[in-house]
C-alpha positions as CSV (number, residue, x, y, z in Angstrom):
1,X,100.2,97.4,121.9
2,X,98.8,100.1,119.8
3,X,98.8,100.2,116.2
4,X,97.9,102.7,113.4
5,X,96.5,100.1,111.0
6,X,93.8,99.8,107.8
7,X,90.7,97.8,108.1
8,X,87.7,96.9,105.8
9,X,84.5,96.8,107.9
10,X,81.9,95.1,104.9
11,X,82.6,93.8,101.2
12,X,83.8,95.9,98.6
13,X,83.7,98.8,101.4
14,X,86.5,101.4,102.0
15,X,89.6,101.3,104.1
16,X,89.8,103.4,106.9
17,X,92.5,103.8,109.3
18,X,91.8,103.4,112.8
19,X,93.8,102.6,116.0
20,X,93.8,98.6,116.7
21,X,95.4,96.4,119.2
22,X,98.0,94.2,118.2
23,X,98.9,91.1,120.8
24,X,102.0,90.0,121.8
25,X,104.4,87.9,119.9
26,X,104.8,84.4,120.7
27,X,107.9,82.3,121.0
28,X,108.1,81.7,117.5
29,X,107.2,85.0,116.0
30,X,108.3,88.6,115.3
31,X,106.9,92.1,116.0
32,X,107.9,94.0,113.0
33,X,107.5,97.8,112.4
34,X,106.5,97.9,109.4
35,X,108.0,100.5,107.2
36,X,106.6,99.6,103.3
37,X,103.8,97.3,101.9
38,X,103.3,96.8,98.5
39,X,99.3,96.4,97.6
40,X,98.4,94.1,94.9
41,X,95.4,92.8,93.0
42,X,94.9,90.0,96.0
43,X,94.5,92.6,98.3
44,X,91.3,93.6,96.5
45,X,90.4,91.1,95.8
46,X,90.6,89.7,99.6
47,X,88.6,93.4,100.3
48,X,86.1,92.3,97.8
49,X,85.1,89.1,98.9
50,X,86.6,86.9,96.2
51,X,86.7,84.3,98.0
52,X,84.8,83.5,101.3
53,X,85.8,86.0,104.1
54,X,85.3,87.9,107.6
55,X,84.8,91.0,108.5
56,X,86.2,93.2,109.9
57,X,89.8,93.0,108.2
58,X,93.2,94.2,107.6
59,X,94.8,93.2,104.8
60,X,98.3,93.8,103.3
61,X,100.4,90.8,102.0
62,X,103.7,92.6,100.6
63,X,105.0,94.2,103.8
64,X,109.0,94.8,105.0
65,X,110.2,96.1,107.7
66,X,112.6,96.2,111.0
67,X,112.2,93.2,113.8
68,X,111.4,95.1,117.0
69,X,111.7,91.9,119.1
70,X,111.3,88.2,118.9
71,X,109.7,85.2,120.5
72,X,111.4,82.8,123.0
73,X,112.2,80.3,120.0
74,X,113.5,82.4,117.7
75,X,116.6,81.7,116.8
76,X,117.0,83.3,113.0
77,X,116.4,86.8,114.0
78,X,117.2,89.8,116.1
79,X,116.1,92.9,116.6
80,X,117.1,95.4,114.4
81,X,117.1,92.6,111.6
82,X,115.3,94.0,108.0
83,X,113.3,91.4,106.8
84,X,110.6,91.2,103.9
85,X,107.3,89.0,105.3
86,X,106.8,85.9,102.5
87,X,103.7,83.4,101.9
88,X,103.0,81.0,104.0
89,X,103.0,77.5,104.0
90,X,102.2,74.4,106.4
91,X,105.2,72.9,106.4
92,X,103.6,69.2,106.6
93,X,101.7,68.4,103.8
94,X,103.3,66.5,100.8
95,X,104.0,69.3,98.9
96,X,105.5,71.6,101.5
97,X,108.3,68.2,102.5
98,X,109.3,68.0,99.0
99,X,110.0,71.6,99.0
100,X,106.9,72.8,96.7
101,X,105.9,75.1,99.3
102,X,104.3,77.6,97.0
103,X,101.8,74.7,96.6
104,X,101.3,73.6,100.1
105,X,97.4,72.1,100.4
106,X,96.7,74.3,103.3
107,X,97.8,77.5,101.9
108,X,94.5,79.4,101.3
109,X,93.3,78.8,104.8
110,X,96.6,79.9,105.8
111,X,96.5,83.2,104.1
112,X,92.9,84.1,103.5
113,X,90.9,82.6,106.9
114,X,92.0,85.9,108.7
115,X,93.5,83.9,111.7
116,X,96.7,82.6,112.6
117,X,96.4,77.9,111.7
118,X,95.0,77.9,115.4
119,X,92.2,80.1,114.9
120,X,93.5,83.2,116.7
121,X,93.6,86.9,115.6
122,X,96.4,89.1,115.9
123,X,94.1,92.3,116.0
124,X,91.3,93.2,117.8
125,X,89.4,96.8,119.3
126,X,87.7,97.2,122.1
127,X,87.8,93.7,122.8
128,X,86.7,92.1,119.4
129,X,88.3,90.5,117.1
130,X,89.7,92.3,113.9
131,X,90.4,89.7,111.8
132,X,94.0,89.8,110.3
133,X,96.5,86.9,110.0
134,X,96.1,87.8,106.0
135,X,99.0,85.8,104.5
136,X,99.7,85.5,107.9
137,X,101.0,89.0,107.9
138,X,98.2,91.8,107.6
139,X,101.0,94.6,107.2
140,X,98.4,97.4,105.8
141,X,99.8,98.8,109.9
142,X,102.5,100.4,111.0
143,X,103.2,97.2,113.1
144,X,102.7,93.5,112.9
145,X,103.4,89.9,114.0
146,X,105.2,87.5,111.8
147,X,106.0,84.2,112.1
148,X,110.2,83.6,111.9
149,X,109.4,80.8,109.1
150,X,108.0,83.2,106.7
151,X,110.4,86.2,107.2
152,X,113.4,86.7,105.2
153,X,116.1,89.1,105.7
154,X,117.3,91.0,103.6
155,X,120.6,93.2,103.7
156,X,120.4,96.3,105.5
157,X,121.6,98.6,102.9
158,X,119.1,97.7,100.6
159,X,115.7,100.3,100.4
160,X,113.1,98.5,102.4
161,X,110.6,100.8,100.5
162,X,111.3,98.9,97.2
163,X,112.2,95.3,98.4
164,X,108.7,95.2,99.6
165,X,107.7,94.3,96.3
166,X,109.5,91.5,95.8
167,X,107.5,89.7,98.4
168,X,104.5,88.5,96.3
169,X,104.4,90.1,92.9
170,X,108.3,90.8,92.2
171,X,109.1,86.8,93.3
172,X,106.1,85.6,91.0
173,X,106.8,87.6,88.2
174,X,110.6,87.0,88.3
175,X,110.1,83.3,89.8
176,X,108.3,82.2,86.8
177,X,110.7,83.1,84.6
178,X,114.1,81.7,86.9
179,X,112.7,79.3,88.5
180,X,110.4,77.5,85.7
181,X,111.3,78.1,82.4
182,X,114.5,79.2,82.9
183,X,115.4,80.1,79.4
184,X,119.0,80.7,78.4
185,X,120.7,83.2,76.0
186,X,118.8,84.4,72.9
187,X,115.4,82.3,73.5
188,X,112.3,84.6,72.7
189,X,110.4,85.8,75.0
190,X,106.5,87.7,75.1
191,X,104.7,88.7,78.5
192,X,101.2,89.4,78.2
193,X,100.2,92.4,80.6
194,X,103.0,94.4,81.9
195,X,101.7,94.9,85.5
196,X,103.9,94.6,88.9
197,X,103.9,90.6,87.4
198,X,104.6,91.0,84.0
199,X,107.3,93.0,84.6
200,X,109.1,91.7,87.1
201,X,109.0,88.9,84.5
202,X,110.6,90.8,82.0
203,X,113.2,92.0,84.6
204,X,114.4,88.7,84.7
205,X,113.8,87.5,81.4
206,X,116.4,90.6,80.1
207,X,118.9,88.8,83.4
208,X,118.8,85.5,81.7
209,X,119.5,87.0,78.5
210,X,116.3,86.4,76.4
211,X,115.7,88.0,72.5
212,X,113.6,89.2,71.9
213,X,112.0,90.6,74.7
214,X,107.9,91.6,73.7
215,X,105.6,93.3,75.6
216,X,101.9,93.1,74.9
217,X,99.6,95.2,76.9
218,X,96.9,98.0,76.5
219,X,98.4,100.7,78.5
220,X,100.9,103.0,76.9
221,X,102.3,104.1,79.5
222,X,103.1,100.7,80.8
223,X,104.5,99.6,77.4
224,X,107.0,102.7,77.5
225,X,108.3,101.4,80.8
226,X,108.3,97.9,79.4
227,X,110.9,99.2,76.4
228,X,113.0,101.5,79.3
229,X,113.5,98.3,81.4
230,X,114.6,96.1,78.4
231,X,111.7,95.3,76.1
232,X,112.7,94.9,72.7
233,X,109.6,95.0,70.9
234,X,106.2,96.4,72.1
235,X,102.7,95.5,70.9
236,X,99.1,97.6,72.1
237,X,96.7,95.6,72.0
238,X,93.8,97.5,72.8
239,X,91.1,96.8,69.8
240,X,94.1,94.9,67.8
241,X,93.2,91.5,66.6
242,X,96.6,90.6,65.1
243,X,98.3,90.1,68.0
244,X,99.6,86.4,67.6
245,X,100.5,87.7,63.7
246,X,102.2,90.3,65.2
247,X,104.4,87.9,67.7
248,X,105.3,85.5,64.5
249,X,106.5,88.7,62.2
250,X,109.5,89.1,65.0
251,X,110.3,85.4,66.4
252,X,109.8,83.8,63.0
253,X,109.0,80.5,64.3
254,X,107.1,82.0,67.5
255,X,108.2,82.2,71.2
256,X,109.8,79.6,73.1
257,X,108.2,81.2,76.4
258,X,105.5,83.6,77.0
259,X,103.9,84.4,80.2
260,X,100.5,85.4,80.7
261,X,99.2,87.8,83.9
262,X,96.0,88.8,83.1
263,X,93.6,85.7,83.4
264,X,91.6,86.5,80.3
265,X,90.7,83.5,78.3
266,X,91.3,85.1,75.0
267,X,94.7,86.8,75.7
268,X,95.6,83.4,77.3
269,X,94.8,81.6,74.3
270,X,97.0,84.2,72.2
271,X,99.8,83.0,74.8
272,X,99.8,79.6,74.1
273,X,98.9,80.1,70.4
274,X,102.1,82.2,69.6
275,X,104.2,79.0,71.0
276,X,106.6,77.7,68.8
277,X,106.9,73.5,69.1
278,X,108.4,72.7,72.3
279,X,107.4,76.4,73.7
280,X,106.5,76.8,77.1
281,X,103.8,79.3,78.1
282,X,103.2,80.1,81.8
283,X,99.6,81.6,83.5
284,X,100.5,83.5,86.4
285,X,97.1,85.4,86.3
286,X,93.9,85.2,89.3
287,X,90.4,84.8,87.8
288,X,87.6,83.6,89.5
289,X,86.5,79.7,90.3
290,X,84.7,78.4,87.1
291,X,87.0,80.5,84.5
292,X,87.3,78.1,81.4
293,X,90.1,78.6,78.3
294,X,89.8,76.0,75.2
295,X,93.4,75.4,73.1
296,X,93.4,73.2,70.0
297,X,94.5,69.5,71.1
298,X,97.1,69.0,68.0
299,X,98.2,72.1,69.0
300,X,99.5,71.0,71.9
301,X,100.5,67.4,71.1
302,X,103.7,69.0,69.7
303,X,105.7,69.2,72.7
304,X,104.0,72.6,73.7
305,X,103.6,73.3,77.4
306,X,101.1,74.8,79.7
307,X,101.2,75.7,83.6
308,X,100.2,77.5,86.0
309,X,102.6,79.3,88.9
310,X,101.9,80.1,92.3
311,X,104.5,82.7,94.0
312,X,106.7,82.0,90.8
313,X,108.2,78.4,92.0
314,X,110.2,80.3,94.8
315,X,111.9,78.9,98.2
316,X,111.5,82.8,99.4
317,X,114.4,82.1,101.9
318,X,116.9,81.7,99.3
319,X,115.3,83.2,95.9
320,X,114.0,87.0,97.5
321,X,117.8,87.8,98.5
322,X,119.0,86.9,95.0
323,X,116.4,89.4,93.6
324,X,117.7,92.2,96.4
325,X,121.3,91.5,95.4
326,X,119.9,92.2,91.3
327,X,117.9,95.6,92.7
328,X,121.7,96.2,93.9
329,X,123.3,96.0,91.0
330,X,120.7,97.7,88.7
331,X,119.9,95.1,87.2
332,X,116.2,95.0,88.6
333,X,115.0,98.1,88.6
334,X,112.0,97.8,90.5
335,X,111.9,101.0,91.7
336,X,111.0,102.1,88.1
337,X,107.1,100.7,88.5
338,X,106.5,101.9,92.3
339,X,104.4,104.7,93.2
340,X,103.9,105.7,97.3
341,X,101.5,106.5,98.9
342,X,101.0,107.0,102.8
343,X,98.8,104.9,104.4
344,X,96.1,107.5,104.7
345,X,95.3,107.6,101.0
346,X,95.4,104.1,100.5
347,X,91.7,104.2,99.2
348,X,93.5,106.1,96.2
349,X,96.3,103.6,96.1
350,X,93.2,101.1,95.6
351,X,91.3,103.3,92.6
352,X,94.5,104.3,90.7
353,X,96.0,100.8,91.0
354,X,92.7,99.1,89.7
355,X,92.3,101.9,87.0
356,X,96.0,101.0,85.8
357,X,97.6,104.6,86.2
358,X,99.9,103.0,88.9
359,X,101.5,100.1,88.3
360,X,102.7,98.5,91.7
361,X,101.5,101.3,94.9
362,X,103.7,101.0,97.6
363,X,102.2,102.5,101.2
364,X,104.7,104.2,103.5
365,X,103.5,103.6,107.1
366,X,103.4,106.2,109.7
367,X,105.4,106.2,113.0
């Protein structure tokens, strides 16, 4: 069929939106029209050639949407179903069958070869490949093919147009926090960079009941949303060098759990430096292959903890309906952080995104 979709012809080159052929579902996938996808940093970096890639492409890893018909094995969905489209995962290796998806050893390929695990594409134009498959999902189009294992559905009375952004940043930000450390009543709590991540993560650090509740980042704007949303204490730290000082003046002993999203080695040294013994500090942020960080050995040796998080721990299945059901009931106001744009300006969803005026860009698809 026909689809409006956006494709990036060379590195670091524009999107533009042309008309693209999607294929057919097969037994055990979905055609989804695609109503919302939320862009995020992966995006770019996937259009900027992070990591190996092809071109042409369509990216787009946060996308939700309404099931337009299923495969011949499908058995979880129906049409008409609302369901947000997840990470994938193999499903064989040792972590997927010991339920640590999120860390499956054949996840990269899966989401950044631009093919479905055969080798196929799910878009091409006059005749040729376009390759898609990203995250196994490509929804930067008004239509797409999922896979039933990755979809999730998701009540219907629930805003597709916000839920979208639980599906990579909203689950990682929030997973983190539930899923890994979860902290209980009155433990401290400091995020470093309050992007779509870092504040997700403070959505559900103010669920669990953390105090305080800081918010370290260099964007004022971003830091007045931080206190709105349940940030008790907020710190700039644009040309600030106290920082860590700072975070000890209001936990006393220092934080039992920070969270870091920006993949800087100094700011992720200030997250594990504010830890108090036994403190737990998570790195949710992307840098580049051959990024180093150096933390003082006795330092750690007293019970301090440090880890990295991929799609924040989550079984998306169970853990994305659970943060819909939160959105609900107000108590994850994600909508706060979302800025739309349709799909035709998504080059300026790109610049104000990377730029940090918007926070988490949402594209409205047209139909």
């Amino acid at each position: 069929m026909k689809i409006t979709a956006a494709v990036v012809h060379e590195r670091s080159g524009p999107f533009t939106v042309e008309q693209l052929d999607l294929c057919d579902p097969r037994a055990d996938e979905l055609l989804v029209e695609v109503v919302a996808s939320g862009m995020c940093a992966t995006d770019l970096h996937g259009r900027d050639a992070y990591h190996p890639t092809k071109f042409p492409k369509v990216f787009g890893h946060e996308g939700a949407g309404v099931v337009r018909a299923v495969g011949g094995a499908v058995s979880k969905f129906k049409p008409g179903d609302h369901i947000v489209m997840a990470y994938p995962w193999c499903g064989e290796c040792p972590n997927c069958k010991t339920q640590r998806q999120s860390y499956c050893l054949h996840a990269f390929d899966l989401k950044m070869n631009g093919t479905r695990a055969d080798g196929s594409t799910l878009h091409s134009k006059d005749g040729k490949p376009v390759y898609s498959a990203f995250f196994q999902q490509s929804s930067f189009g008004n239509f797409t093919i999922a896979n039933e294992r990755f979809a999730v559905k998701v009540r219907v009375d629930a805003p597709i147009e916000h839920v979208c952004a639980l599906a990579c940043g909203g689950q990682t930000g929030a997973g983190a926090v539930l899923n890994v450390m979860k902290p209980r009543a009155g433990d401290s709590f400091v995020v470093f960079g309050v992007g779509a991540v870092g504040l997700s993560g403070l959505m559900a650090a103010k669920i669990a009941g953390c105090d305080p509740i800081i918010a370290v980042d260099v964007h004022e704007h971003r830091l007045a949303l931080a206190r709105e949303i349940g940030a008790s204490h907020t710190i700039n730290h644009a040309g600030r060098t106290d920082v860590v000082e700072e975070i000890r003046k209001i936990t006393g002993l220092g934080a039992r759990y920070t969270l870091e999203t920006s993949a800087l080695p100094a700011v992720f040294r200030e997250a594990v430096d504010v830890l108090m013994p036994a403190g737990t500090c998570v790195l949710l942020g992307s840098a580049r292959k051959g990024t180093e960080a150096t933390f003082e050995t006795p330092f750690l040796q007293n019970g301090r903890t440090v880890r990295g998080v991929i799609q924040g721990d989550s079984v998306p299945q169970e853990f994305i309906p659970l943060l819909v059901d939160h959105i609900m009931a107000d108590r994850f106001p994600i909508e706060k952080m979302i800025t739309f744009y349709p799909l035709a300006e998504i080059n300026r969803a790109a610049v104000e995104s990377s730029a940090g005026k918007t926070i988490k860009p949402v594209l409205r698809m047209p139909h």
